[in-house]
N, C-alpha and C positions, 0 to 999 in steps of 0.2 A: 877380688871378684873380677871376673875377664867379662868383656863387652858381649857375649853371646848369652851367657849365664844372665846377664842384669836385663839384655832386650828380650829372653825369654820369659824372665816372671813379669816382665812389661806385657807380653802378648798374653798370660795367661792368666793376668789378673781382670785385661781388659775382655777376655772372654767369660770370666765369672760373672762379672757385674755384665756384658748381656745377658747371660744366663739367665740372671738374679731377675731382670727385667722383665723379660718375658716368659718366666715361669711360674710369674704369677700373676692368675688368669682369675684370681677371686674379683670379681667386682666388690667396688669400694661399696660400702651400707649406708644408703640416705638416711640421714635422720631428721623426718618429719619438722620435731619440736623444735629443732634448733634451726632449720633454712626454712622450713616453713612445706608448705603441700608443692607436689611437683608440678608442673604447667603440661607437662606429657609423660604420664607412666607408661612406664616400656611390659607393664604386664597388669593385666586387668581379672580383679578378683571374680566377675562375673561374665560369663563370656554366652549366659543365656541371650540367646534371640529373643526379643521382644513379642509380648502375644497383644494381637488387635482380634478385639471380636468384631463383629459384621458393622455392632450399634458404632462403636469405636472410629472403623473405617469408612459409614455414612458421615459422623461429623466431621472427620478429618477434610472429606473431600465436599461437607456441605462448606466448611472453614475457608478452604478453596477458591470454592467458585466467588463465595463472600467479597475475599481479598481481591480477585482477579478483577471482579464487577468495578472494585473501587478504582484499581491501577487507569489512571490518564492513559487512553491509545489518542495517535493522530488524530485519529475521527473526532473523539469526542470534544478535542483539543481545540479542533479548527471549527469543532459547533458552536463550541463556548466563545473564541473568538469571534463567529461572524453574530454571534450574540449580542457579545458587549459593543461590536461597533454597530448595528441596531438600537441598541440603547443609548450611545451617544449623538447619533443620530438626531434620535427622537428628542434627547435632552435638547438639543440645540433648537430642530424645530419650535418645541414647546420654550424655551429663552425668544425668540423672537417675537412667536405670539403673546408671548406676554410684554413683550414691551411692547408691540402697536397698543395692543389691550390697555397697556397704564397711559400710552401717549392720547388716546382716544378720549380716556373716562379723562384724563387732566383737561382736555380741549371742552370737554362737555360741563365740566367743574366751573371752567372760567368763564363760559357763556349762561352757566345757570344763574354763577355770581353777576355777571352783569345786569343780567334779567331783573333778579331782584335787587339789584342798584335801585335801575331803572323805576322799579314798583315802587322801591320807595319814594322816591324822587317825584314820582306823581303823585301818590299819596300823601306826601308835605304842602303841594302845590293845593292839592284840592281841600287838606283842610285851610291850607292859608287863604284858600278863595271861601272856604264855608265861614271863617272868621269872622270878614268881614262884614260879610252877609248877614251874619246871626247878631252881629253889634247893630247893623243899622237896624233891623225889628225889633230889641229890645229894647231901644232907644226911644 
């Protein structure tokens, strides 16, 4: 066998096999059961346009407006912020007041207790002065 004869079934073997390659143009057959359902069918069994009736397209765009109302804008954002700082605000105000308020009734607590020391204190004295009193006319 001479060198031209062996490099030509060389070139003409490697033309069959591209041949072989690109002349077959079947696409390969998914099978469902075995890989499981595709993530993008390249052809779709129903190719109808969807039908909305009027009632259909009132809820779709009452659904809409629904959603949109809910969506945080800026605006609402920086209402509800100068909101809550209002509210801590006030909390704080209302903490202060309340502690004069408990410093107050405490000051008013201790002078009440004194008071009634005091009352009693008299009141020991004046029975200890009626004591004696009531001993000497029984006597």
């Amino acid at each position: 066998m001479d060198l031209s004869t062996h490099a030509g079934s060389r070139v003409e073997s490697r033309a069959k096999i591209s041949e072989n390659v690109y002349a077959n143009t079947i696409p390969p057959v998914y099978d469902e059961e075995k890989s499981g359902p595709q993530s993008c069918p390249s052809t779709f069994g129903n190719t109808k346009q969807p039908q909305f009736t009027i009632d259909k397209l009132r809820q779709l765009r009452s659904n809409e407006l629904v959603a949109s109302k809910l969506l945080p804008t800026r605006t609402s954002v920086n209402s509800l912020m100068g909101y809550v700082r209002e509210l801590q605000l006030s909390e704080a105000t209302l903490r202060k007041q309340l502690v004069k308020t408990k410093q107050h009734t405490e000051e008013e607590l201790s002078q009440s207790l004194s008071k009634v020391s005091e009352l009693e204190r008299t009141m020991m004295e004046v029975e200890r002065d009626r004591n004696p009193a009531e001993a000497g006319r029984v006597s």
